[in-house]
C-alpha positions as CSV (number, residue, x, y, z in Angstrom):
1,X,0.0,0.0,0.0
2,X,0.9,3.7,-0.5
3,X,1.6,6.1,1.9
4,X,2.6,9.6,2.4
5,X,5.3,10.0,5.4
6,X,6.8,13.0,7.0
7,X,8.6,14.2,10.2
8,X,5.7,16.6,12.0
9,X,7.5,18.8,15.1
10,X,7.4,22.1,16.7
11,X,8.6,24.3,19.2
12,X,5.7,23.8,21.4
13,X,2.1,22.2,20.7
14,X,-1.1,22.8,22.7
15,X,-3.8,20.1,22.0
16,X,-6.2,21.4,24.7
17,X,-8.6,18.9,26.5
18,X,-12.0,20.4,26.8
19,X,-12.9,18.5,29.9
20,X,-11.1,20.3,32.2
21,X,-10.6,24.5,33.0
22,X,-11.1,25.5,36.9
23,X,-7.0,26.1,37.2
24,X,-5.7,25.6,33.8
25,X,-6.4,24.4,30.2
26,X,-4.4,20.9,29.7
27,X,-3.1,19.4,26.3
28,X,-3.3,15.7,25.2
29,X,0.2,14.2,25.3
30,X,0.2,14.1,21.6
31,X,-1.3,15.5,18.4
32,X,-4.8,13.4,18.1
33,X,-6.7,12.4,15.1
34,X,-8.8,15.7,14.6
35,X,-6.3,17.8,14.9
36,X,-4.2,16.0,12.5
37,X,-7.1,16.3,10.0
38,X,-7.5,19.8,10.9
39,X,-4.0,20.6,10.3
40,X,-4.3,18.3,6.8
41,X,-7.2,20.1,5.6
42,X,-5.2,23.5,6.3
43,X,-2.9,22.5,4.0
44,X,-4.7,21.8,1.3
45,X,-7.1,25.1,1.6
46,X,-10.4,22.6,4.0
47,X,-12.4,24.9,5.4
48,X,-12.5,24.5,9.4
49,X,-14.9,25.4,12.5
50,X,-15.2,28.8,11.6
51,X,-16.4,28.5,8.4
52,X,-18.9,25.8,9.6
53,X,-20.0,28.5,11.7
54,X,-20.3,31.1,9.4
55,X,-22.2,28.8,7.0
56,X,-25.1,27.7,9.2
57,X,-25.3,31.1,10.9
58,X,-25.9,32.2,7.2
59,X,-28.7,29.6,6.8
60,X,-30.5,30.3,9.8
61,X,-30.2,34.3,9.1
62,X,-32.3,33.5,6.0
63,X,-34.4,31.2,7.3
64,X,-33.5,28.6,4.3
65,X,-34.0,24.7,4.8
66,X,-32.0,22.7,7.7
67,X,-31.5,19.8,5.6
68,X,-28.5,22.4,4.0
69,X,-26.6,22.7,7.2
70,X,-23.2,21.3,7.8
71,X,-23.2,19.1,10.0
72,X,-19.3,18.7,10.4
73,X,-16.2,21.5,9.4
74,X,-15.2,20.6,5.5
75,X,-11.8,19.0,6.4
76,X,-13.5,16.6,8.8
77,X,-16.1,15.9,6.3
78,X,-13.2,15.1,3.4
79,X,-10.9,13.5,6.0
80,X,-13.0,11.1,8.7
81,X,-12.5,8.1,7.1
82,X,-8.8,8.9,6.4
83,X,-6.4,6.0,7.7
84,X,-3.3,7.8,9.9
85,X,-0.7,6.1,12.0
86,X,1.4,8.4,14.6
87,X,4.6,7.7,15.9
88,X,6.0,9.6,18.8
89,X,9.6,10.3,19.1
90,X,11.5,11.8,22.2
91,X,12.0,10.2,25.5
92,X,10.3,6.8,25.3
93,X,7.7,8.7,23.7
94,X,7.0,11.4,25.9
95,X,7.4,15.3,25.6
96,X,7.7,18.0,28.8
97,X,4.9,19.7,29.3
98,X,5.0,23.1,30.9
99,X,2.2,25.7,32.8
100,X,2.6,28.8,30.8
101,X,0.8,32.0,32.5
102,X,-1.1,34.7,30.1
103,X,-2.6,37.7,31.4
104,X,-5.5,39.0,29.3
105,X,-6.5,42.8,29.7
106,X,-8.7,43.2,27.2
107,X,-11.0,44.1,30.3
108,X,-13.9,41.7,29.8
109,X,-12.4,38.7,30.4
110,X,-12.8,38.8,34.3
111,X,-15.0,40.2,37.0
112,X,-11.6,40.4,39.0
113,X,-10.3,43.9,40.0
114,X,-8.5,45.4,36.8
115,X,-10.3,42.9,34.8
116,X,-7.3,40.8,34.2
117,X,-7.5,37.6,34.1
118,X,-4.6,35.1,34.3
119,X,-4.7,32.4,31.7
120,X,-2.8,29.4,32.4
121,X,-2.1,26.7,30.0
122,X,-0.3,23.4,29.5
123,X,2.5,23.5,26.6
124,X,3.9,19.9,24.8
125,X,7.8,21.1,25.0
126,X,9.5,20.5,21.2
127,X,7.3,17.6,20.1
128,X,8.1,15.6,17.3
129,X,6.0,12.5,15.1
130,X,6.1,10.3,12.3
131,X,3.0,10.9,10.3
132,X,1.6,8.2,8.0
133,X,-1.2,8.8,5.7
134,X,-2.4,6.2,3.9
135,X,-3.2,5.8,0.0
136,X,-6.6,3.8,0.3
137,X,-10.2,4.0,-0.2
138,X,-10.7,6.3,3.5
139,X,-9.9,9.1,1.1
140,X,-12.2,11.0,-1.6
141,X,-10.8,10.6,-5.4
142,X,-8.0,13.0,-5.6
143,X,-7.3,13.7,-2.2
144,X,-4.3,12.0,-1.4
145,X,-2.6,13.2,-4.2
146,X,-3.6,16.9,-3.5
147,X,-1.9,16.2,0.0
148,X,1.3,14.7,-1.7
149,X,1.4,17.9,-4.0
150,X,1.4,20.1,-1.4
151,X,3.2,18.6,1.2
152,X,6.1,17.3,-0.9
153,X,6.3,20.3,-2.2
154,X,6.1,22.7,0.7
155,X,3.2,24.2,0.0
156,X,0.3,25.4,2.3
157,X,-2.9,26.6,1.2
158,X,-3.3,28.0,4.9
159,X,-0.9,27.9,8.0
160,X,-0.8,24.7,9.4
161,X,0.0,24.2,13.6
162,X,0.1,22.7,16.3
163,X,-3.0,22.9,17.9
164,X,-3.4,26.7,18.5
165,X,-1.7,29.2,15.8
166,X,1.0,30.1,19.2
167,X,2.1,26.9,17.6
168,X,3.9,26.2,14.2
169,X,4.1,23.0,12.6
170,X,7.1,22.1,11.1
171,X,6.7,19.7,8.2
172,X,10.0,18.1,7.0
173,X,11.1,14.9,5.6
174,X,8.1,14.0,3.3
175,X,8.3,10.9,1.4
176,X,6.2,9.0,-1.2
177,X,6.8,5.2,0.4
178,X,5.4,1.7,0.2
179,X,4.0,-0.1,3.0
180,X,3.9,-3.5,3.2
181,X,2.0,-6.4,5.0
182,X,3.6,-8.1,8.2
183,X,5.2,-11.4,6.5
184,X,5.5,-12.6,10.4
185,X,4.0,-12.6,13.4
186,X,4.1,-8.7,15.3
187,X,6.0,-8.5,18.4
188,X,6.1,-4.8,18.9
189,X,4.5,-1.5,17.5
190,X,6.4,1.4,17.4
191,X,3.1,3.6,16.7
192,X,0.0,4.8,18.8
193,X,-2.3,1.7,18.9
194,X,-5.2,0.8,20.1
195,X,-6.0,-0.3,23.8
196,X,-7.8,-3.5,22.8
197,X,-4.1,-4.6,21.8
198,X,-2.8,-6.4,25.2
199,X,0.9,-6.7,26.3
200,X,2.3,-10.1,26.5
201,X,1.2,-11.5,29.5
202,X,5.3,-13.0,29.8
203,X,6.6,-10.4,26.8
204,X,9.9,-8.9,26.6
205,X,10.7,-5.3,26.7
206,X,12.2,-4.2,23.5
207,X,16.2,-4.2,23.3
208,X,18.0,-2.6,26.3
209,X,15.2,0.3,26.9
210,X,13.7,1.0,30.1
211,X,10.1,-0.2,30.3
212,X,6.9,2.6,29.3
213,X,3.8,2.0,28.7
214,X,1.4,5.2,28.0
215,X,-2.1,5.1,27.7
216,X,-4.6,7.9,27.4
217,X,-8.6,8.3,25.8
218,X,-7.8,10.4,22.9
219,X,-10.0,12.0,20.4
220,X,-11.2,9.5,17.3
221,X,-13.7,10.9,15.6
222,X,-16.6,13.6,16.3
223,X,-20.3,13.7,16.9
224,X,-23.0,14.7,14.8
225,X,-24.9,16.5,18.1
226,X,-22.4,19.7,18.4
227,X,-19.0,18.5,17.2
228,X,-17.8,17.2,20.5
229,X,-15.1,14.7,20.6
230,X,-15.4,10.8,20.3
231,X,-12.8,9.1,22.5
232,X,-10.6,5.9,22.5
233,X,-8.3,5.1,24.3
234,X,-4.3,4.6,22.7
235,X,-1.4,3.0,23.8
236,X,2.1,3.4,23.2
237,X,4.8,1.0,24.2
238,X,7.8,-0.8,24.2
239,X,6.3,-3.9,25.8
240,X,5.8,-6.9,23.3
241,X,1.9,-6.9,22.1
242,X,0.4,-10.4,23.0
243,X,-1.0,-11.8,19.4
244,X,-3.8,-13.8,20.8
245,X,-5.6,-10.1,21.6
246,X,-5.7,-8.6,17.9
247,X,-8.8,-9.0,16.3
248,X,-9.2,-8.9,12.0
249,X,-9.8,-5.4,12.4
250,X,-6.7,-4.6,14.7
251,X,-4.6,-7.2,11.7
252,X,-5.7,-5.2,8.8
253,X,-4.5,-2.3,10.4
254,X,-1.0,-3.0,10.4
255,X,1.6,-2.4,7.8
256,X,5.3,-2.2,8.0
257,X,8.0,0.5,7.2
258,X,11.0,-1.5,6.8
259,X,11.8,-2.4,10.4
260,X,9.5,-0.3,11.7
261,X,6.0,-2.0,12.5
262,X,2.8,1.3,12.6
263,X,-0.6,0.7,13.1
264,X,-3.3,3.1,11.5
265,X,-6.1,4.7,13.5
């Protein structure tokens, strides 16, 4: 199978979680599905939230039929079915994540004296992944190879980030590749995987590393009610995966990259 593969990083990344906002906004440990899509369809010129919003708001203004409204931004639309495999880099997959303090005055914002209000959030420190999109039938005719055009190319229809536009991506590295099917049985996965997946219940820890094991409910897909997010939860690890647990889904899923063994989410 064909895939598109490139080196995605940044400075800093902010991936906020939308659960939680008393003290601080917090960030996902790594870029999720939507916002990979997001950043994808800002590439190649998909319209996003906004112009969702500015669509239906137009609808309702002149009282046209419902049945016209978006029911999802144009790059989710385009890019749900889209097949993508992550693979975190840094320390046993893990980035620093740091509190960073904004005030904003624009008065408003609080009921505090001064109407400043302190705005704290939760920065990924100089992330980095391996980004695979794949060439199959989860894309619309022509798609992929508008995203090959552009990204091989360096092109950008509109500014693509990290999460917030605080944030530049970096894309680097792209590459035009061919996957191909396991020939053997999988020990290890060097990509964000599913949960269902268990560890060995006697597996080895790859090479000489230290053992890690993260785990997290991430954002898969969205809702039709308001957009929210549809979670699942990933995994990444160096622990040997235990066969027996895969289902057909979880098999077809799996492709390799020379040595290196990704699954798509």
């Amino acid at each position: 199978m064909r895939a598109l593969r490139f080196e995605l990083q940044g400075e800093s990344a902010f991936f906020k979680k939308p659960d939680v906002n008393s003290y601080a906004y917090f960030t996902y440990s790594h870029i999720h599905k939507i916002a990979l899509y997001g950043l994808l369809g800002a590439v190649i010129g998909l319209g996003g939230y906004a112009q969702q919003y500015s669509y239906n708001q137009g609808l309702a203004k002149h009282e046209k039929d419902n049945s016209s409204k978006r029911i999802f931004p144009e790059f989710y639309e385009v890019l749900q079915h889209a097949w993508i495999s992550i693979v975190p880099h840094g320390d046993r997959g893990y980035f620093a994540k740091k509190i960073q303090i904004f005030n904003n005055t624009v008065g408003y914002a609080s009921l505090e004296e001064g109407g400043v209000l302190n705005v704290r959030e939760q920065w990924l420190e100089r992330p980095h992944w391996s980004i695979y999109i794949a060439d199959n039938s989860g894309l619309p005719d022509g798609v992929f190879d508008r995203l090959v055009d552009f990204i091989m190319n360096s092109k950008a229809e509109f500014m693509p980030y990290l999460g917030k536009n605080d944030h530049p991506a970096s894309i680097t590295s792209p590459d035009l590749i061919q996957l191909d099917r396991p020939e053997r049985e999988i020990r290890y996965i060097d990509s964000l995987r599913s949960a269902n997946i268990a560890p060995h219940p006697r597996g080895k820890i790859r090479g000489r590393e230290m053992q890690s094991y993260f785990k997290e409910y991430m954002p898969v897909a969205l809702n039709e009610e308001n957009n929210g997010y549809i979670n699942a939860q990933l995994v990444f690890t160096n622990h040997e995966v235990d066969p027996a647990s895969m289902s057909q889904h979880d098999l077809e899923r799996l492709y390799m990259d020379e040595r290196r063994t990704i699954y798509f989410i």
